[in-house]
C-alpha positions as CSV (number, residue, x, y, z in Angstrom):
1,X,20.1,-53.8,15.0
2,X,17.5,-51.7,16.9
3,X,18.5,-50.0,20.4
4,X,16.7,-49.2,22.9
5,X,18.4,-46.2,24.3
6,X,17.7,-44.3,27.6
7,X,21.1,-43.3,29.1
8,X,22.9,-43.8,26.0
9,X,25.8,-45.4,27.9
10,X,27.1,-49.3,26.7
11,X,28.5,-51.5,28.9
12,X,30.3,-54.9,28.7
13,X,28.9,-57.5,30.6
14,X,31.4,-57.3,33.5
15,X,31.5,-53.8,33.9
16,X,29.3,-52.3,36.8
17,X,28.6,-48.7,37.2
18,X,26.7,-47.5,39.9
19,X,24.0,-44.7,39.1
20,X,23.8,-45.3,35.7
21,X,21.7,-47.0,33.5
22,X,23.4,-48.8,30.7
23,X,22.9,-51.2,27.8
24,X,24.2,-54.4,27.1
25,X,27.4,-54.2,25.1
26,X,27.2,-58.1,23.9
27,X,23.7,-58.5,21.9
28,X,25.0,-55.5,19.4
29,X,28.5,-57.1,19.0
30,X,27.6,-60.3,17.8
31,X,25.1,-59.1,15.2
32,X,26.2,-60.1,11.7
33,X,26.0,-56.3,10.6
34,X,27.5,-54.0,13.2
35,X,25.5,-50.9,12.2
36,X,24.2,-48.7,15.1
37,X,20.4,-47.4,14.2
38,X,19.4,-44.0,16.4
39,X,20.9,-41.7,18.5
40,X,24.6,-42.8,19.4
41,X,25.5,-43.2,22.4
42,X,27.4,-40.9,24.8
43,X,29.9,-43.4,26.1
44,X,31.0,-46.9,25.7
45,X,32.5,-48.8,28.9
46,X,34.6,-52.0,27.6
47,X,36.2,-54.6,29.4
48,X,39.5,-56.2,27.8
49,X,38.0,-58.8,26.3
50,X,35.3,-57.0,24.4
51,X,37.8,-54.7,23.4
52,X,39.1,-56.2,20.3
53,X,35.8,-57.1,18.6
54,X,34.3,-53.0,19.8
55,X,37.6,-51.3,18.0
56,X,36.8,-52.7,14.7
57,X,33.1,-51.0,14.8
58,X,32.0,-47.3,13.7
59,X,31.9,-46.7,17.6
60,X,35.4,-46.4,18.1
61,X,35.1,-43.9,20.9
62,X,35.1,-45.8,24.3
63,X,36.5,-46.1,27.8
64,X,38.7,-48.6,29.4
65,X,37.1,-50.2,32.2
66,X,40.3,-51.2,33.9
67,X,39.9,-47.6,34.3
68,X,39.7,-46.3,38.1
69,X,37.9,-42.8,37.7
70,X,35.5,-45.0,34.7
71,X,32.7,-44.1,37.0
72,X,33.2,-39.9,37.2
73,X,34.4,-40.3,33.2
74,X,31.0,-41.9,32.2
75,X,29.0,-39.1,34.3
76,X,31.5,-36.5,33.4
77,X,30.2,-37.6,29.6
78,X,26.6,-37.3,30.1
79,X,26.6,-34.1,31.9
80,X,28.5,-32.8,28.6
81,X,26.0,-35.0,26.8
82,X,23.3,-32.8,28.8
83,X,24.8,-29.4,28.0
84,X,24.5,-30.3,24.5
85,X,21.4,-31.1,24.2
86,X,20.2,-27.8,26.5
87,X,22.6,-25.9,23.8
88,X,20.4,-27.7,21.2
89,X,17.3,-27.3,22.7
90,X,18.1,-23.3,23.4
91,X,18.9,-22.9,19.6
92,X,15.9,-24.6,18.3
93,X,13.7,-22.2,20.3
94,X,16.0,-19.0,18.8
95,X,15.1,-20.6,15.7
96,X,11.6,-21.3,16.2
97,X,11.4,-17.7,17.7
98,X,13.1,-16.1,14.2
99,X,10.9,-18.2,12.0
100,X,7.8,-16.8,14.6
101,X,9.4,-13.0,13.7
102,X,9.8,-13.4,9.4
103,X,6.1,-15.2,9.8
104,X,4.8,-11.9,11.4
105,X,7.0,-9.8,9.4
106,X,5.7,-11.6,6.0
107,X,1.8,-11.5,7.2
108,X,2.5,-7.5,7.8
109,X,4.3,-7.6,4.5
110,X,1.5,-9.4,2.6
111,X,-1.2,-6.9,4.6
112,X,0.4,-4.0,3.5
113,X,0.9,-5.4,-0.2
114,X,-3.0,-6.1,-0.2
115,X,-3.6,-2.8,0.6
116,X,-0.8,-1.2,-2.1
117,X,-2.8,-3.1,-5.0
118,X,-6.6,-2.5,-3.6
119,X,-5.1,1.3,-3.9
120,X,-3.4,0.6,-7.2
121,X,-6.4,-0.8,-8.7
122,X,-8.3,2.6,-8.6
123,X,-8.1,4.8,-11.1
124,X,-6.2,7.1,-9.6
125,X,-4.1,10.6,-11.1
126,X,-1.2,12.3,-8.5
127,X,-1.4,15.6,-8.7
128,X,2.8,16.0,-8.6
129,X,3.0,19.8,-7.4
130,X,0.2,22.3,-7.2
131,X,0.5,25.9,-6.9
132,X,-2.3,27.4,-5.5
133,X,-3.2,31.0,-6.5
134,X,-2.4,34.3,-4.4
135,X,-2.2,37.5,-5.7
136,X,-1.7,39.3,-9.3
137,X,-2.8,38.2,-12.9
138,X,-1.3,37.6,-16.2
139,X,-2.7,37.7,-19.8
140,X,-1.9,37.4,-23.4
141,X,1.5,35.4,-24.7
142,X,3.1,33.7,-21.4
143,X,5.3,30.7,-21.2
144,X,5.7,29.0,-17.9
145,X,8.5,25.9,-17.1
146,X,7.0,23.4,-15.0
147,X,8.0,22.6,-11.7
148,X,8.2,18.3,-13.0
149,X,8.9,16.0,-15.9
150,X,7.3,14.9,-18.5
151,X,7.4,11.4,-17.4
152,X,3.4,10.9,-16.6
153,X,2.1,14.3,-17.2
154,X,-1.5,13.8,-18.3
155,X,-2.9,17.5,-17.5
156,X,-2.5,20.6,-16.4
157,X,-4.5,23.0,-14.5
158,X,-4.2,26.6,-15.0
159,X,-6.2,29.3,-12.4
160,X,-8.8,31.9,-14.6
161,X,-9.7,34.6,-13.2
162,X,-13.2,35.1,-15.5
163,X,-14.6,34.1,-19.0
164,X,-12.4,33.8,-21.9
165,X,-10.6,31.7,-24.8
166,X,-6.8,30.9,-25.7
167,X,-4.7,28.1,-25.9
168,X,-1.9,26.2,-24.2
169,X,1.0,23.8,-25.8
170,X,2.8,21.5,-24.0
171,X,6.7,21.8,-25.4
172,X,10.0,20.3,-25.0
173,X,13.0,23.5,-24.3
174,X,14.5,22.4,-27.0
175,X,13.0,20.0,-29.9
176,X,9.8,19.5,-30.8
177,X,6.1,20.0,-28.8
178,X,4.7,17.0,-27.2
179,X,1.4,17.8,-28.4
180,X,-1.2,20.3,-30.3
181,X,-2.0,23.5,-28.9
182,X,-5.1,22.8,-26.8
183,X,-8.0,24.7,-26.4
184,X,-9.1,26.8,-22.8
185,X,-12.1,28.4,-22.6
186,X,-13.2,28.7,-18.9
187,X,-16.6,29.8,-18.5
188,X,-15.4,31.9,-15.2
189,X,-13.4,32.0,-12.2
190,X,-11.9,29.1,-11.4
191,X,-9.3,26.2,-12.6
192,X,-9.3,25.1,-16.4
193,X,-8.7,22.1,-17.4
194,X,-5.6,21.2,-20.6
195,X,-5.6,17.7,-20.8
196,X,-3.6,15.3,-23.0
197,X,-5.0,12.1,-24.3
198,X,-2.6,9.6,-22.6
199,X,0.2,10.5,-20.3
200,X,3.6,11.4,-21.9
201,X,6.1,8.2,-21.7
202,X,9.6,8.3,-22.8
203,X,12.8,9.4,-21.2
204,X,12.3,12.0,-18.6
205,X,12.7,15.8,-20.0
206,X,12.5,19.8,-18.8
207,X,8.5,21.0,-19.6
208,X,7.9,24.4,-20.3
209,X,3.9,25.4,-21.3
210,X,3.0,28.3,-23.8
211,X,-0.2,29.9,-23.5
212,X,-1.9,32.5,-25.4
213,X,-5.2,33.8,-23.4
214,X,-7.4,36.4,-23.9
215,X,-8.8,36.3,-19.8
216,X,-6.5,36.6,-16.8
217,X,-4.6,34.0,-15.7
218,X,-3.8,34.0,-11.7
219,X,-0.5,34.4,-10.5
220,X,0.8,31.8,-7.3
221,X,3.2,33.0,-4.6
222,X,6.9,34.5,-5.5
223,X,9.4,32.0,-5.2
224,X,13.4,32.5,-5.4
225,X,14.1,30.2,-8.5
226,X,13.6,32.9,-11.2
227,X,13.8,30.7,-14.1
228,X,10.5,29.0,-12.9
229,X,8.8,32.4,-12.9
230,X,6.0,32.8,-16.1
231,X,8.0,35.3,-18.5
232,X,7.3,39.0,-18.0
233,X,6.2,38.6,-13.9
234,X,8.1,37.7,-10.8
235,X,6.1,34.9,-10.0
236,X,4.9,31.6,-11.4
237,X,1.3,30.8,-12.6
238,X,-0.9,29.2,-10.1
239,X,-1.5,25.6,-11.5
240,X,-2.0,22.1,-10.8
241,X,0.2,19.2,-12.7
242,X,-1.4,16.0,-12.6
243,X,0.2,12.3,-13.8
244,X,-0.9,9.3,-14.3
245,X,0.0,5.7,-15.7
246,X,0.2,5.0,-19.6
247,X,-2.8,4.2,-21.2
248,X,-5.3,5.8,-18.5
249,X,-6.8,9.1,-19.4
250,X,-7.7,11.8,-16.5
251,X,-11.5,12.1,-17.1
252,X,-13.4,15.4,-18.3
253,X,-14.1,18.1,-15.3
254,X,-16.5,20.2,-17.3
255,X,-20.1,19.5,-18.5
256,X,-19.6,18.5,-22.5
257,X,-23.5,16.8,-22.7
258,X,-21.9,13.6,-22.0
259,X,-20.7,11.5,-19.2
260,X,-17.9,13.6,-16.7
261,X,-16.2,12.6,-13.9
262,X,-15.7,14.9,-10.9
263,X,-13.1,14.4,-8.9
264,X,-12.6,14.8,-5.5
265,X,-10.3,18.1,-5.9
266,X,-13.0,19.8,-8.0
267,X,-16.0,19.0,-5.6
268,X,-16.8,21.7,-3.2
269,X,-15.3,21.9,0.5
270,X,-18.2,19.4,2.2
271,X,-20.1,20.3,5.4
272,X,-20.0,17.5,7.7
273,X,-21.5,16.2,10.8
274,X,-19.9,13.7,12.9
275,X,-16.6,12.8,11.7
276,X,-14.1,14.3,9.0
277,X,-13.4,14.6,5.9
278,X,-10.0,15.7,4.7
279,X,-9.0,16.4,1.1
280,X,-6.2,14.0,0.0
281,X,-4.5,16.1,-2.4
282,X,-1.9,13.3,-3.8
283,X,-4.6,11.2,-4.4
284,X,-7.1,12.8,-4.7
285,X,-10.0,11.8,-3.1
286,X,-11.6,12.7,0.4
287,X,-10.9,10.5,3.1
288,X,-14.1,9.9,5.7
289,X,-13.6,9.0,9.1
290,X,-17.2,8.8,11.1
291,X,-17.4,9.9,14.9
292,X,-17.4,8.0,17.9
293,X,-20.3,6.6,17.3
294,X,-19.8,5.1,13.9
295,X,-21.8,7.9,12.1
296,X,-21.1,10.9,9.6
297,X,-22.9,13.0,7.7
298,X,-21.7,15.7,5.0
299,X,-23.3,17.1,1.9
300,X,-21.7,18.5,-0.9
301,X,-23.7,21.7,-2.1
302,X,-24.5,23.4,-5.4
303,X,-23.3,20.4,-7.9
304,X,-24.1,21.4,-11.7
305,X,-26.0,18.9,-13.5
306,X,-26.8,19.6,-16.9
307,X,-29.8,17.6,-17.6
308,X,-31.8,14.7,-15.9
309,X,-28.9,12.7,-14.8
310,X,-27.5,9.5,-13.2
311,X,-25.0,10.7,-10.3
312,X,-22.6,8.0,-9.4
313,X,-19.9,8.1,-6.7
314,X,-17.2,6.1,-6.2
315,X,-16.3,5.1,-3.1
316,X,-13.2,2.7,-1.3
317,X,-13.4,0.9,2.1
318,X,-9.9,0.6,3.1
319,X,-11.2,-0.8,6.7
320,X,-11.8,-4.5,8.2
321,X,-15.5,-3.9,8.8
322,X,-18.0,-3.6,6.5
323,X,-20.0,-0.3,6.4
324,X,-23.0,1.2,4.5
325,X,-23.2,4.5,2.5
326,X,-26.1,6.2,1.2
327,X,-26.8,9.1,-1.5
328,X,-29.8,11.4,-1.3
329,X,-30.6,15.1,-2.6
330,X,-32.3,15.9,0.5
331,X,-32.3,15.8,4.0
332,X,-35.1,14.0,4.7
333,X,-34.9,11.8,1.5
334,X,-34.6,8.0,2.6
335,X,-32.2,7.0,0.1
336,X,-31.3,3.4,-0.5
337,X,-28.1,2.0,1.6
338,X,-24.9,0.6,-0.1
339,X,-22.7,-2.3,1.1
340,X,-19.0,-1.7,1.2
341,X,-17.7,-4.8,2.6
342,X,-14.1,-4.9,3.8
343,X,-11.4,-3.7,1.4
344,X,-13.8,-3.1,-1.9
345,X,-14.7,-0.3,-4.4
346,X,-18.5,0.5,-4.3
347,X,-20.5,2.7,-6.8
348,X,-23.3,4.7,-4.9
349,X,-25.7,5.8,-7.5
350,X,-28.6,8.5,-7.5
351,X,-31.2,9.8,-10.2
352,X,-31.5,13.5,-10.6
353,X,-34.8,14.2,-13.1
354,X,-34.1,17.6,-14.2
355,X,-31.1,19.8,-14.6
356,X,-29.3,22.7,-12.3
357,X,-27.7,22.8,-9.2
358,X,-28.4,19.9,-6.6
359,X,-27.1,19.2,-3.0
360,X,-25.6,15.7,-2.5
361,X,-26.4,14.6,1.2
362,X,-24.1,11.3,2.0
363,X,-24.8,9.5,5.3
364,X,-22.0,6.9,6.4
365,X,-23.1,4.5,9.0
366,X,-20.1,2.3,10.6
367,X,-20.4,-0.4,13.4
368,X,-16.9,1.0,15.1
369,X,-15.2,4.4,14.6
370,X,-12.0,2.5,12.8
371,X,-13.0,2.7,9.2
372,X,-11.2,4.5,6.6
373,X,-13.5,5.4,3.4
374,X,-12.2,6.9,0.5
375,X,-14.7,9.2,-2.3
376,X,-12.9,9.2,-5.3
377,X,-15.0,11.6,-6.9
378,X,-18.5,11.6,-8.6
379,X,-20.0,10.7,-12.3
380,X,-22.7,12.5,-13.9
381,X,-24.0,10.6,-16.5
382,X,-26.8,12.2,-18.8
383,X,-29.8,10.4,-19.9
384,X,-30.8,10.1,-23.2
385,X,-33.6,12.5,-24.0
């Protein structure tokens, strides 16, 4: 049977309490099924007669009214009835509150997930450790232990000093070589390029690389692990390791008359206007951040381009707004404007008719100052003659 219930508090029909709102003890007592539906009650306030018939129902708990402090028990009972419910009201809002917290929590979660795969969908290479080059050279037979694992290791960049040949092998300290000896043959001053087809998987092991060279190699900075030192100088060569997942390749630096990939570490140091550009050596690409006003311009100068060429660049908005880059090999040149919308990877791309050495003048165009813009690097993709 159904209640009504306001106060909560039954009451036989003889039983009269001032203040307080009761229900009618009688109508729920002669129902065939005794069954309370809702919220039970606080309090039940019997008289003798009533008695009998109320202890035989699931609300056993009751007070006598022959009682003579009934009046400040039943009171007493909803002012603890009261508390209760505050207690309950307080601990649904703590709750409420917590699930408010882990909801925030999960969106910032879920936002900084988003951005880990938009990053891990690039085709990016870590260059683990680089040692840049200082002082003194090195030539002919020269083994050098690298400062990382093998686990990943995809290519290795060693410092020429001029023109030459030689070779480097990539070997285990004890057991067999991971790979072929590979040819270097820099055409001057400047890094060269050994490069493994895939990156080495397996169990993690010591690396040591043996080079034989007929141009000077460039010597880093003395440090105070001797071991690391290349054999017959104090002083370790001036490289760069570089890793990457299984099954992606590190692309070709040097012009080979096909399709090579420059990337952002072998670009030259950009002049810019409005804004920065900083050099993200781990992974490597440039990140552009416009002025105040939204707008940056930089030019990278004296690319090599060995024929007529397409010039691609690839290019990452890591920001909310949308923003529009453009490629030209001039100043002046109105160039055609490309959309990055929010969180994308855009390919900005530019004919060059004939080969040598061009300037490539980007102009980045933002409605706010908060973007974030990554160049990955450029293409240059030969035409067919």
């Amino acid at each position: 049977m159904a209640q009504k219930n306001v106060s909560r508090v039954l009451a036989s029909d003889n039983v009269v309490l001032d203040r307080v709102e009761t229900i009618a003890l009688a109508p729920w007592l002669k129902a065939d099924n005794i069954l309370w539906e809702g919220a039970l009650p606080v309090c039940a306030v019997v008289s003798a007669k009533d008695a009998a018939t109320f202890k035989g129902s699931a609300l056993a708990r009751f007070l006598d009214a022959s009682g003579v402090e009934v009046v400040k028990s039943v009171e007493a009972a909803l002012n603890a009835a009261l508390v209760r419910e505050k207690n309950t009201a307080a601990a649904l809002r703590a709750e409420a509150a917590a699930l408010r917290q882990d909801y925030m929590r999960l969106q910032q979660s879920f936002a900084e997930t988003e951005d880990f795969l938009n990053a891990a969908f690039a085709p990016t290479f870590t260059c683990a450790r680089a040692w840049e080059p200082a002082e003194g050279t090195v030539s002919g037979e020269v083994a050098q232990r690298l400062p990382v694992g093998s686990i990943g290791l995809v290519a290795i960049d060693i410092w020429a000093t001029g023109a030459g040949s030689g070779w480097l092998r990539i070997s285990r300290l004890t057991g067999p070589d991971f790979c072929d000896k590979i040819a270097l043959e820099p055409i001057g001053e400047g890094w060269v390029r050994a490069m493994l087809p895939l990156p080495l998987s397996g169990l993690a092991e010591d690396v040591i690389i043996r080079l034989e060279v007929d141009f000077q190699m460039g010597l880093s900075l003395p440090i105070p692990l001797e071991y690391m030192h290349a054999t017959g100088v104090k002083a370790p060569l001036a490289l760069r390791v570089w890793k990457g997942l299984p099954g992606c390749r590190i692309p070709e630096m040097e012009p080979r008359g096909q399709r090579f990939v420059l990337p952002a570490s072998a670009l030259p140091e950009p002049e810019v206007q409005g804004g920065t550009a900083k050099l993200m050596s781990g992974r490597d690409a440039y990140s552009l951040h416009p002025g105040h006003d939204g707008k940056m311009d930089f030019v990278f100068r004296g690319i090599e381009v060995p024929s007529a060429a397409n010039i691609a660049a690839y290019t990452q908005n890591f920001g909310p707004e949308p923003v529009t880059l453009s490629l030209a090999t001039t100043e002046g040149e109105v160039a055609r404007r490309n959309m990055l919308p929010p969180q994308s990877h855009v390919q900005c791309d530019l004919f060059v008719t004939e080969a040598g050495k061009v300037d490539l003048h980007f102009k980045l165009r933002a409605a706010s100052p908060l973007v974030s813009v990554f160049l990955r690097g450029v293409e240059i993709i030969p035409m067919a003659e």
